[in-house]
CHARMM-style PDB file with segment names, atoms N, HN, CA, C and O in Angstrom:
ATOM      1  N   UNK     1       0.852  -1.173   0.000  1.00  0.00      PROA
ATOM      2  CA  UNK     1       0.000   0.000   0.000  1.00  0.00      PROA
ATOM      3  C   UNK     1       0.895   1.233   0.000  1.00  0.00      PROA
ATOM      4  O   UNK     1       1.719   1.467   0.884  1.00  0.00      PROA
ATOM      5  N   UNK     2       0.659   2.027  -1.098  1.00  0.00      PROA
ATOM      6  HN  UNK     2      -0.011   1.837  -1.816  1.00  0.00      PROA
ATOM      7  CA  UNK     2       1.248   3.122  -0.945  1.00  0.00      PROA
ATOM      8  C   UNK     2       0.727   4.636  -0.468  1.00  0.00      PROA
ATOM      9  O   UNK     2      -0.201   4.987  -1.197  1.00  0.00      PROA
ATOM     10  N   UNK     3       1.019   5.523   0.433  1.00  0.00      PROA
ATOM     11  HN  UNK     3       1.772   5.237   1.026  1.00  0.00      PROA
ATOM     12  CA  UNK     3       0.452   6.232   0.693  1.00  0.00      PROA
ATOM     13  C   UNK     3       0.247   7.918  -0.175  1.00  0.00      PROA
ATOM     14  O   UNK     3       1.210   8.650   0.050  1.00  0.00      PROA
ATOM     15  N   UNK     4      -0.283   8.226  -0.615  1.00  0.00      PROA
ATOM     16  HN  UNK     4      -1.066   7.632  -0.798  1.00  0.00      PROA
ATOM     17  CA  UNK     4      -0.165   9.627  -1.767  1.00  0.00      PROA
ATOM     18  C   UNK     4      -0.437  10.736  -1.099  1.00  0.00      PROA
ATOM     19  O   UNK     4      -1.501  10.896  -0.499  1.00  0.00      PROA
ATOM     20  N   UNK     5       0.524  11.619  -1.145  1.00  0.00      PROA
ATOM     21  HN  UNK     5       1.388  11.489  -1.632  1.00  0.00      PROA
ATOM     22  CA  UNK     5       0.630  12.765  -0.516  1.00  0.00      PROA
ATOM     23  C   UNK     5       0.679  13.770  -1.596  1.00  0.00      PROA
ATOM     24  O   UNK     5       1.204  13.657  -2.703  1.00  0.00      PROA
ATOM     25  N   UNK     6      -0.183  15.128  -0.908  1.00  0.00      PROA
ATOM     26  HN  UNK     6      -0.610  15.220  -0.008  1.00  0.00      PROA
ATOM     27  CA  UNK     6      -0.668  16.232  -2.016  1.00  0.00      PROA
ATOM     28  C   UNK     6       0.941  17.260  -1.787  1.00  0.00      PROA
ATOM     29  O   UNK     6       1.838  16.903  -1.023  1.00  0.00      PROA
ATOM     30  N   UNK     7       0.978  18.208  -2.413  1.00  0.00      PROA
ATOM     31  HN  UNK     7       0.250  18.498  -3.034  1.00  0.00      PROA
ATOM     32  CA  UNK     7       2.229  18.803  -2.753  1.00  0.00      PROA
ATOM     33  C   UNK     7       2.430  19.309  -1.005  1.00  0.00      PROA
ATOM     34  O   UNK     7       3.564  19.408  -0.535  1.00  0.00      PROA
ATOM     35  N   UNK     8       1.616  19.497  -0.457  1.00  0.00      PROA
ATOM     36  HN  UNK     8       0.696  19.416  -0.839  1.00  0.00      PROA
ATOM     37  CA  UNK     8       2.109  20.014   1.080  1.00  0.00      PROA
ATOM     38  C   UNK     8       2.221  19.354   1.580  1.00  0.00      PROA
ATOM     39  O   UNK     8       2.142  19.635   2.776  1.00  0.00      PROA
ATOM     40  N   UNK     9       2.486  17.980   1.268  1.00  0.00      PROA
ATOM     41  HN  UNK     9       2.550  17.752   0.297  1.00  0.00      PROA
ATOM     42  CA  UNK     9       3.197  17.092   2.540  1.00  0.00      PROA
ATOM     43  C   UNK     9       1.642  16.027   2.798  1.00  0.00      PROA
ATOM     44  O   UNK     9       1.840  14.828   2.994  1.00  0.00      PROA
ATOM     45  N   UNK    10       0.703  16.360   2.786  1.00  0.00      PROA
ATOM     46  HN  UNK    10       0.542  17.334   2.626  1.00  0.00      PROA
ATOM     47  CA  UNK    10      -0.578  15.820   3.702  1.00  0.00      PROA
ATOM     48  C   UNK    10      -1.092  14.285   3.339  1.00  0.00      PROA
ATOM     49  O   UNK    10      -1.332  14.570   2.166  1.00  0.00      PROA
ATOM     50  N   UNK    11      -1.285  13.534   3.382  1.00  0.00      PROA
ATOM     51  HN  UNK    11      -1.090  13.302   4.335  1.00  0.00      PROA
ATOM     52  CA  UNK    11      -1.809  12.180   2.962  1.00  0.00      PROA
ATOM     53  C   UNK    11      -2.696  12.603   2.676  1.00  0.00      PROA
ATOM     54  O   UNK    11      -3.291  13.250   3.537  1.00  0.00      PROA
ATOM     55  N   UNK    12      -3.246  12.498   1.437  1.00  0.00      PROA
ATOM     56  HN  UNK    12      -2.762  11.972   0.737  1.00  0.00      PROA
ATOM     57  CA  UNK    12      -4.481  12.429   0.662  1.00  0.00      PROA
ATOM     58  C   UNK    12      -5.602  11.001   0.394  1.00  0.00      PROA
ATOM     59  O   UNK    12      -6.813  10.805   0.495  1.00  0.00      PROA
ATOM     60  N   UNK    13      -4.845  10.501   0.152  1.00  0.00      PROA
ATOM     61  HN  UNK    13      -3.861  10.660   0.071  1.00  0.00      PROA
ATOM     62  CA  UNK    13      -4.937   8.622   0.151  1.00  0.00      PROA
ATOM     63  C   UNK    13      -4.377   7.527   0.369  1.00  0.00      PROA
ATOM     64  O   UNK    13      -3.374   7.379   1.067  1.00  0.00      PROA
ATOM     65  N   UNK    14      -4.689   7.084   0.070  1.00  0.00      PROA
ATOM     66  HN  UNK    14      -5.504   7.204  -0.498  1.00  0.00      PROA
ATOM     67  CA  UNK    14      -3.812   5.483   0.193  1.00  0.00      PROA
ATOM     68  C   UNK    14      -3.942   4.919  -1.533  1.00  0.00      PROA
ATOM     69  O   UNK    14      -4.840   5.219  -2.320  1.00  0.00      PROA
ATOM     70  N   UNK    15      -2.999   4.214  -1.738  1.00  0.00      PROA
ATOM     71  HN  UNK    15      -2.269   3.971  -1.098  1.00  0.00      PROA
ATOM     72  CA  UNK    15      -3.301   3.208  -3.220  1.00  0.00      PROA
ATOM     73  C   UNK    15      -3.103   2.197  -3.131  1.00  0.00      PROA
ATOM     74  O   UNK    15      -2.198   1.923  -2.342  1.00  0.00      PROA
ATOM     75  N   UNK    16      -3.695   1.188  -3.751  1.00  0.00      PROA
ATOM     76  HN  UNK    16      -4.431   1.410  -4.392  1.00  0.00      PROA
ATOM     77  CA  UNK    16      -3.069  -0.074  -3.499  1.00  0.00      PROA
ATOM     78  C   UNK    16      -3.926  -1.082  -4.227  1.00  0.00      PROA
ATOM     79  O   UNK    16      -5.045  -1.525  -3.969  1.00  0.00      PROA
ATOM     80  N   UNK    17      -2.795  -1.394  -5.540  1.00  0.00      PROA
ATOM     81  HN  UNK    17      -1.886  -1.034  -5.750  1.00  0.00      PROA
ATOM     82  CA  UNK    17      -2.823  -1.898  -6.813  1.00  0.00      PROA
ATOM     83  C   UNK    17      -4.064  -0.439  -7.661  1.00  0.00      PROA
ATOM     84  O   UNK    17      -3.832   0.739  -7.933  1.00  0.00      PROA
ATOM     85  N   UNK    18      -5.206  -1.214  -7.812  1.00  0.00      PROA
ATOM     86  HN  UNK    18      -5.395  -2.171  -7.591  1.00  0.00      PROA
ATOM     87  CA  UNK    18      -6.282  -0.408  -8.896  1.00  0.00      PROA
ATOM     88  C   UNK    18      -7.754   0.225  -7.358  1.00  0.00      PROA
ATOM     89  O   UNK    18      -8.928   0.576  -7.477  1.00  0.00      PROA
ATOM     90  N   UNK    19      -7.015   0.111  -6.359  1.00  0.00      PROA
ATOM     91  HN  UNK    19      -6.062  -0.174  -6.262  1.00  0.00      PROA
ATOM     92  CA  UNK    19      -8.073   0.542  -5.704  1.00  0.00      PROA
ATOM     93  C   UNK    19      -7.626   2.033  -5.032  1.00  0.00      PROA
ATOM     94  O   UNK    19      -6.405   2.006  -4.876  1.00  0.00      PROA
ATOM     95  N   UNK    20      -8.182   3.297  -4.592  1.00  0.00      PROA
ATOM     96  HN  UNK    20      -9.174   3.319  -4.719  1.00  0.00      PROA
ATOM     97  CA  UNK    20      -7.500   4.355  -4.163  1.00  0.00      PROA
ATOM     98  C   UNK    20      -8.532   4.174  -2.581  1.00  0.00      PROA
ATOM     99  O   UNK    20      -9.626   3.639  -2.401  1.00  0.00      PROA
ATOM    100  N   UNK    21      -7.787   4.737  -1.837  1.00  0.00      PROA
ATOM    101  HN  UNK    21      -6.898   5.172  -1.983  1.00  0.00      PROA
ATOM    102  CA  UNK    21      -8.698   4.504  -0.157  1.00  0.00      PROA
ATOM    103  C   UNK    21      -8.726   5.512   0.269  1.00  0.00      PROA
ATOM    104  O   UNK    21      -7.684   6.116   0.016  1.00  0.00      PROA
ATOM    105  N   UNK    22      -9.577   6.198   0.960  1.00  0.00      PROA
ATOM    106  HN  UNK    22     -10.424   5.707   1.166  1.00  0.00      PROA
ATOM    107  CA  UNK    22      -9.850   7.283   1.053  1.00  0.00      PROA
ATOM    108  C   UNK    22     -10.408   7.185   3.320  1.00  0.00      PROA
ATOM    109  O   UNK    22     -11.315   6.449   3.709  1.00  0.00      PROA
ATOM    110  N   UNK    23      -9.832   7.813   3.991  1.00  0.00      PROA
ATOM    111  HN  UNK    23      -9.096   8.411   3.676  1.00  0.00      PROA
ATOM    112  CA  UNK    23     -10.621   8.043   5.280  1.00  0.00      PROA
ATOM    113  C   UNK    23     -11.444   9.174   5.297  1.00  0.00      PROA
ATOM    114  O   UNK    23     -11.312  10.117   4.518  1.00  0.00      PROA
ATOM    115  N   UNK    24     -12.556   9.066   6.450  1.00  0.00      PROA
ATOM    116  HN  UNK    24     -12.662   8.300   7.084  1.00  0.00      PROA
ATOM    117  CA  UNK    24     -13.234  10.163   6.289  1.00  0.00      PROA
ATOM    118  C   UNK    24     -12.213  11.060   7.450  1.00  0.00      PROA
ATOM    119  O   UNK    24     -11.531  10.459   8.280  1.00  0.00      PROA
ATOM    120  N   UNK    25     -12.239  12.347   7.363  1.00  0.00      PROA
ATOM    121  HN  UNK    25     -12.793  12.836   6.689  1.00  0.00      PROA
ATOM    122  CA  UNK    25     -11.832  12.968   8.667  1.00  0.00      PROA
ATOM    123  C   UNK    25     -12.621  13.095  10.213  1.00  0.00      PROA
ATOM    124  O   UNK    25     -12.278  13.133  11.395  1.00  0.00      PROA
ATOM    125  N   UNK    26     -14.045  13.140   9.321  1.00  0.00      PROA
ATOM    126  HN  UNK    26     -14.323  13.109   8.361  1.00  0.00      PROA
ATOM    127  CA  UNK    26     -15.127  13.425  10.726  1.00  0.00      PROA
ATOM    128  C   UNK    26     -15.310  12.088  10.852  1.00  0.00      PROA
ATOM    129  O   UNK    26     -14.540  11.802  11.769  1.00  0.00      PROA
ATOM    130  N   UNK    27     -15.872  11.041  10.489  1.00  0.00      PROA
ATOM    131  HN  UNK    27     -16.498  11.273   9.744  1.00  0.00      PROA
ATOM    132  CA  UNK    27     -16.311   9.555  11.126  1.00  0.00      PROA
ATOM    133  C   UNK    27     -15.227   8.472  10.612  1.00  0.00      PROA
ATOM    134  O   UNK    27     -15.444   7.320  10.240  1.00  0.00      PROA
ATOM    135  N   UNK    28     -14.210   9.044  10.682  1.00  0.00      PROA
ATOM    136  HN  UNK    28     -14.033   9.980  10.985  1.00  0.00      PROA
ATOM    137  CA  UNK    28     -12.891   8.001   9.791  1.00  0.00      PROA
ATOM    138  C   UNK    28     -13.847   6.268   9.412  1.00  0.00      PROA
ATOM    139  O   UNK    28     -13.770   5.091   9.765  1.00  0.00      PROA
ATOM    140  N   UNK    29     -14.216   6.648   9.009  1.00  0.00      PROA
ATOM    141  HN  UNK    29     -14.279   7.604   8.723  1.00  0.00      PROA
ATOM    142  CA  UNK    29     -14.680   5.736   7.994  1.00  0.00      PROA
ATOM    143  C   UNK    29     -13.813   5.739   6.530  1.00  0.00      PROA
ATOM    144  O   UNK    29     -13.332   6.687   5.909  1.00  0.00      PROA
ATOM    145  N   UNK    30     -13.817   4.084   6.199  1.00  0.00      PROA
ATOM    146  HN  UNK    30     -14.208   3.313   6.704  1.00  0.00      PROA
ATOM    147  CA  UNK    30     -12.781   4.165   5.101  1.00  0.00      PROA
ATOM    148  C   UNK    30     -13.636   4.115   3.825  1.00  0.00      PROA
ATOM    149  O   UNK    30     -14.652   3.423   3.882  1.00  0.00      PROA
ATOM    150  N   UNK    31     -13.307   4.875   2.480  1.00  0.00      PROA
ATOM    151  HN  UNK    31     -12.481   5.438   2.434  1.00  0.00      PROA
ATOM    152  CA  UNK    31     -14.360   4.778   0.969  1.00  0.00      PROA
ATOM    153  C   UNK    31     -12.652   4.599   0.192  1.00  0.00      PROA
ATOM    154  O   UNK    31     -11.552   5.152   0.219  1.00  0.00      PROA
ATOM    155  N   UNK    32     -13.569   3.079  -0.665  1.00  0.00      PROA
ATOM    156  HN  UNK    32     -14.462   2.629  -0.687  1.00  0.00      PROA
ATOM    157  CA  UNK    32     -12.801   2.812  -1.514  1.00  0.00      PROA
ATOM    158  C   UNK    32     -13.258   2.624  -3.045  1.00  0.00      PROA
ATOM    159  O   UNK    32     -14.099   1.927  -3.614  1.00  0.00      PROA
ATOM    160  N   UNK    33     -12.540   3.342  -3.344  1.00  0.00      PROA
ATOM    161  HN  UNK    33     -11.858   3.909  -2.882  1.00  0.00      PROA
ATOM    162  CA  UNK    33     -12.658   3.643  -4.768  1.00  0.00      PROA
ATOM    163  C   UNK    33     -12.192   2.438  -5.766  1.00  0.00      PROA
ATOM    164  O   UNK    33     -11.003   2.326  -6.066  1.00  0.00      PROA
ATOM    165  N   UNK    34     -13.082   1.634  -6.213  1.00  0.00      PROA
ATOM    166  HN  UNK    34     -14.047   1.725  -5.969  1.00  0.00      PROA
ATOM    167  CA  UNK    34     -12.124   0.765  -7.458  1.00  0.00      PROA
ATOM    168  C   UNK    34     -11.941   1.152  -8.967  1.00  0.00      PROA
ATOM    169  O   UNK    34     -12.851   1.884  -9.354  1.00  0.00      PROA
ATOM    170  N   UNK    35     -11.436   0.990  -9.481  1.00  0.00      PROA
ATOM    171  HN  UNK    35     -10.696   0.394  -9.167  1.00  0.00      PROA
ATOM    172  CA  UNK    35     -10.798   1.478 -10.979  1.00  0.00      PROA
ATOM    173  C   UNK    35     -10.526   0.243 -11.819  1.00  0.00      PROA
ATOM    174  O   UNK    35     -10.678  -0.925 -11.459  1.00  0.00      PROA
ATOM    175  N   UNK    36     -10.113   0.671 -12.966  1.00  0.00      PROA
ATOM    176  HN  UNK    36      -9.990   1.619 -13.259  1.00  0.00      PROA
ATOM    177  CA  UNK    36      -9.458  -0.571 -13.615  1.00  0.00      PROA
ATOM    178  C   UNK    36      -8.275   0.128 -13.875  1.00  0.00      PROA
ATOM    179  O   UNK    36      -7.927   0.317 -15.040  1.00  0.00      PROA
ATOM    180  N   UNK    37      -7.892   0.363 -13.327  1.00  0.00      PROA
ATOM    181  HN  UNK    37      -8.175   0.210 -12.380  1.00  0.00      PROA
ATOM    182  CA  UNK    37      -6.403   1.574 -13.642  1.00  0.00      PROA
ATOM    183  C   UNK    37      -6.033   2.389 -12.846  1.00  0.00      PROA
ATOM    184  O   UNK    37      -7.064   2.946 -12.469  1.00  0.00      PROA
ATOM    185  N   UNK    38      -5.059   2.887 -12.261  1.00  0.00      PROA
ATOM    186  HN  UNK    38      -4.221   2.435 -12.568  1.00  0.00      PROA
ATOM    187  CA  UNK    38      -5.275   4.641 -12.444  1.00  0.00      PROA
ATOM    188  C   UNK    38      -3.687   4.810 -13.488  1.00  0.00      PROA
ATOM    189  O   UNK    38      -2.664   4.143 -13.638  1.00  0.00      PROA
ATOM    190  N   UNK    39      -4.287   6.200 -14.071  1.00  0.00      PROA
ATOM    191  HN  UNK    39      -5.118   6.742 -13.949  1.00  0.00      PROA
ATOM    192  CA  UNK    39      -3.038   6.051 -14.992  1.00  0.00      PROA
ATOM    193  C   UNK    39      -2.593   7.275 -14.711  1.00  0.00      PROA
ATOM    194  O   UNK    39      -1.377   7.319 -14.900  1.00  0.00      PROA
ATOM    195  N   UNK    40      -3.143   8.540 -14.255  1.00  0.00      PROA
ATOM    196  HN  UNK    40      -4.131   8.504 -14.101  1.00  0.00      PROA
ATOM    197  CA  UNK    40      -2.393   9.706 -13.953  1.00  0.00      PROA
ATOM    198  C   UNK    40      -3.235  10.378 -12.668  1.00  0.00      PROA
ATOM    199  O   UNK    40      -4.398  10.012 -12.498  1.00  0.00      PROA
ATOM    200  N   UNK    41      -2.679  11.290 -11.832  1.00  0.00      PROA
ATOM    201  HN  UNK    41      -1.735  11.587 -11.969  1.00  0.00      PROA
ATOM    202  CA  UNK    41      -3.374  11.964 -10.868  1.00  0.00      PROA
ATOM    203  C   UNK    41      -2.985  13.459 -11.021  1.00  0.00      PROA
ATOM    204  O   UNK    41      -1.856  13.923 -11.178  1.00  0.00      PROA
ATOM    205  N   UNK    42      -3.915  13.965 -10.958  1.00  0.00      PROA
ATOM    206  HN  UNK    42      -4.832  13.588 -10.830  1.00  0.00      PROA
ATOM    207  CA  UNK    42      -3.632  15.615 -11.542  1.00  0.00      PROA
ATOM    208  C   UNK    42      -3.376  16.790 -10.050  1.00  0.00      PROA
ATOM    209  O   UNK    42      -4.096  16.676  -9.058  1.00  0.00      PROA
ATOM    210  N   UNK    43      -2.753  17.388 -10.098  1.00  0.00      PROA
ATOM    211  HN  UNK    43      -2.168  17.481 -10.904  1.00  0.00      PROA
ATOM    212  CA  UNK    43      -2.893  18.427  -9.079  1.00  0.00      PROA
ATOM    213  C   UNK    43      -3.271  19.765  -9.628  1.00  0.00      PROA
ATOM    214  O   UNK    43      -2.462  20.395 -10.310  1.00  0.00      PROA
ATOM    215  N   UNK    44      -4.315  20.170  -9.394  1.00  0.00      PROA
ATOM    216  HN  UNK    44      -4.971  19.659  -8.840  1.00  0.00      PROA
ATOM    217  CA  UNK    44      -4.710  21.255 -10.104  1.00  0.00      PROA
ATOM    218  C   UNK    44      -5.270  22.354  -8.610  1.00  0.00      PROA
ATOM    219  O   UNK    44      -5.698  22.114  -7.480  1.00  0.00      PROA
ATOM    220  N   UNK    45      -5.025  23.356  -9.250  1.00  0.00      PROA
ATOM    221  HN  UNK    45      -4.678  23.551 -10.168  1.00  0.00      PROA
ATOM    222  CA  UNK    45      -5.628  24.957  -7.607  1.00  0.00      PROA
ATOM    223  C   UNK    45      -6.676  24.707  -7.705  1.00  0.00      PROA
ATOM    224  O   UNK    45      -7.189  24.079  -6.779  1.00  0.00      PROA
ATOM    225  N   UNK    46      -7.481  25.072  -8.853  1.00  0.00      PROA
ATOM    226  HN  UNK    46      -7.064  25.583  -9.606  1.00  0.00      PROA
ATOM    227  CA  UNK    46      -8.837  25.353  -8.889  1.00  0.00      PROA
ATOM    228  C   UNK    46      -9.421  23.853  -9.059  1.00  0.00      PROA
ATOM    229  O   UNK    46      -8.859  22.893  -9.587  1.00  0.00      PROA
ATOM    230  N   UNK    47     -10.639  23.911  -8.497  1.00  0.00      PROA
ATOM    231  HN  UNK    47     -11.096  24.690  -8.069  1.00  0.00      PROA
ATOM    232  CA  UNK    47     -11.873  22.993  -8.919  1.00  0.00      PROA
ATOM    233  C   UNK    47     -12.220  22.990 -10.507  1.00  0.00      PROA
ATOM    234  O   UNK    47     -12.518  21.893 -10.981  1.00  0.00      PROA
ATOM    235  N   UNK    48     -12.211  23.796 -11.128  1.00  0.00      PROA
ATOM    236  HN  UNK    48     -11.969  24.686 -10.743  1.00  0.00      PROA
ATOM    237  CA  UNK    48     -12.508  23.860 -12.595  1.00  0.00      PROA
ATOM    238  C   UNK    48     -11.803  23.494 -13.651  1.00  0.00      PROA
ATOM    239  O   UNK    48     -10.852  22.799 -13.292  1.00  0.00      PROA
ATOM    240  N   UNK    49     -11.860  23.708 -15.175  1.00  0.00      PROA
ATOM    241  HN  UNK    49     -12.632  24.273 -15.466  1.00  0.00      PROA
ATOM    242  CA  UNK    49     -10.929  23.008 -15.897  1.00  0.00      PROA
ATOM    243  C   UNK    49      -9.649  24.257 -16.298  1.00  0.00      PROA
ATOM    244  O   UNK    49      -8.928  24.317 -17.294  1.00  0.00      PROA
ATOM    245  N   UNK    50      -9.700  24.883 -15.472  1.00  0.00      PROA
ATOM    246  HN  UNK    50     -10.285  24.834 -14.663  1.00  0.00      PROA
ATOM    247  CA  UNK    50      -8.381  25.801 -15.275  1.00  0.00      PROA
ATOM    248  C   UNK    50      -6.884  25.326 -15.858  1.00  0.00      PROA
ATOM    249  O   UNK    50      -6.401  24.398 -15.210  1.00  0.00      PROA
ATOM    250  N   UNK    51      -6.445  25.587 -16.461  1.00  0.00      PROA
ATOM    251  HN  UNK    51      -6.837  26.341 -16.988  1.00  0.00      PROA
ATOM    252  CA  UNK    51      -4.926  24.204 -16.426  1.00  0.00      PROA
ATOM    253  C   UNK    51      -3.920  25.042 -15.477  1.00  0.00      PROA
ATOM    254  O   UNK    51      -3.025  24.440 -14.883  1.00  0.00      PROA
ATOM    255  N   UNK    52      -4.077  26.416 -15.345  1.00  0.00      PROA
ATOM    256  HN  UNK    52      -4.804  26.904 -15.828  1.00  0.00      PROA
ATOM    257  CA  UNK    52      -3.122  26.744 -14.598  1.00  0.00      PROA
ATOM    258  C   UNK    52      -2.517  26.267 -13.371  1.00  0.00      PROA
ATOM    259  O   UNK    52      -3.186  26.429 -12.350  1.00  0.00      PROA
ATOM    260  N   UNK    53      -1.564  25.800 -13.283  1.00  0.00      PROA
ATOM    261  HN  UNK    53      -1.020  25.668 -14.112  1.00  0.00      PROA
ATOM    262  CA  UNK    53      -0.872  25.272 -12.070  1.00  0.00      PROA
ATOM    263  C   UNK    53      -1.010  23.898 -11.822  1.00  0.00      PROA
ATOM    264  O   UNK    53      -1.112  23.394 -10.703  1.00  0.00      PROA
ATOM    265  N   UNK    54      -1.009  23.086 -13.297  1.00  0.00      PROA
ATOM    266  HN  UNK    54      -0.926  23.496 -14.205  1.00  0.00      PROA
ATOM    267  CA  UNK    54      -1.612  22.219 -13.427  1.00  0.00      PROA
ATOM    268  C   UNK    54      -0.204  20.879 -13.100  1.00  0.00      PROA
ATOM    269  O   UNK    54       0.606  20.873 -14.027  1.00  0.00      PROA
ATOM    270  N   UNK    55      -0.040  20.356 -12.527  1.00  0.00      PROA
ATOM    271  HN  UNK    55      -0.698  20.361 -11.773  1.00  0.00      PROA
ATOM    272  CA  UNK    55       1.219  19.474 -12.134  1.00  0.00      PROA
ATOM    273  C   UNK    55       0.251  17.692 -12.363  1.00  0.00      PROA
ATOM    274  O   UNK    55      -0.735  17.407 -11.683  1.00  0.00      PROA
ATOM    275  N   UNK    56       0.756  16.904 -13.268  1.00  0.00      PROA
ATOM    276  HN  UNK    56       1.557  17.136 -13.820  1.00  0.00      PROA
ATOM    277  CA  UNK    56       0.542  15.384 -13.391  1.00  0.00      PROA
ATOM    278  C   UNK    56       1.591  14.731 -13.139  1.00  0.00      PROA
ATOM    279  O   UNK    56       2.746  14.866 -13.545  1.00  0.00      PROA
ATOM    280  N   UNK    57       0.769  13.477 -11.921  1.00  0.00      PROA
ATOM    281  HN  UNK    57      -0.169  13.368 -11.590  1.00  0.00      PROA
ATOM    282  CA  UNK    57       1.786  12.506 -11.571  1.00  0.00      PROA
ATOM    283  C   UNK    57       1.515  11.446 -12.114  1.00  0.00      PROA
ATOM    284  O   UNK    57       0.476  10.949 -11.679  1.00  0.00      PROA
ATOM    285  N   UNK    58       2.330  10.524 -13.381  1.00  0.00      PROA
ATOM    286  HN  UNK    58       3.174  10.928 -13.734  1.00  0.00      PROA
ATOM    287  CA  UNK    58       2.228   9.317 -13.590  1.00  0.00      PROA
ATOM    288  C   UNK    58       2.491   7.991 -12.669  1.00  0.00      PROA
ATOM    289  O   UNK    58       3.542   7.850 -12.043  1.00  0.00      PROA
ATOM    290  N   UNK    59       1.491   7.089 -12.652  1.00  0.00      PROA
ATOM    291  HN  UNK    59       0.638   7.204 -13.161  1.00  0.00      PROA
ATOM    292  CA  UNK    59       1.684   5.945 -11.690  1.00  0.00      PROA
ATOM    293  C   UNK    59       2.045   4.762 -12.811  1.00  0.00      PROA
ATOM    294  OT1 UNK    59       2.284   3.613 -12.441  1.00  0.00      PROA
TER     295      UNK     59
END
């Protein structure tokens, strides 16, 4: 399991193989996401399709 951290340091998720894991903060409850892939993870400022400041991490 690998753990994915956002550009400030923070754990964002967990990965591990095609599934991404997610805790809640308020009822740490765990949501897991399955995929058939992941092939890139984007870091973007804005919520929108902005590209500015747009940084991709290939897995």
């Amino acid at each position: 399991m690998e753990n994915f951290r956002c550009q400030c340091k923070k754990i964002v998720c967990q990965i591990e193989k095609d599934t991404i894991i997610i805790k809640c903060r308020h009822c740490k409850r765990y949501i897991h996401i399955n995929t058939k892939g992941i092939i890139d993870i984007e870091y973007k400022l804005t919520s929108d399709g902005d590209e500015t400041g747009l940084t991709v991490v290939k897995l």
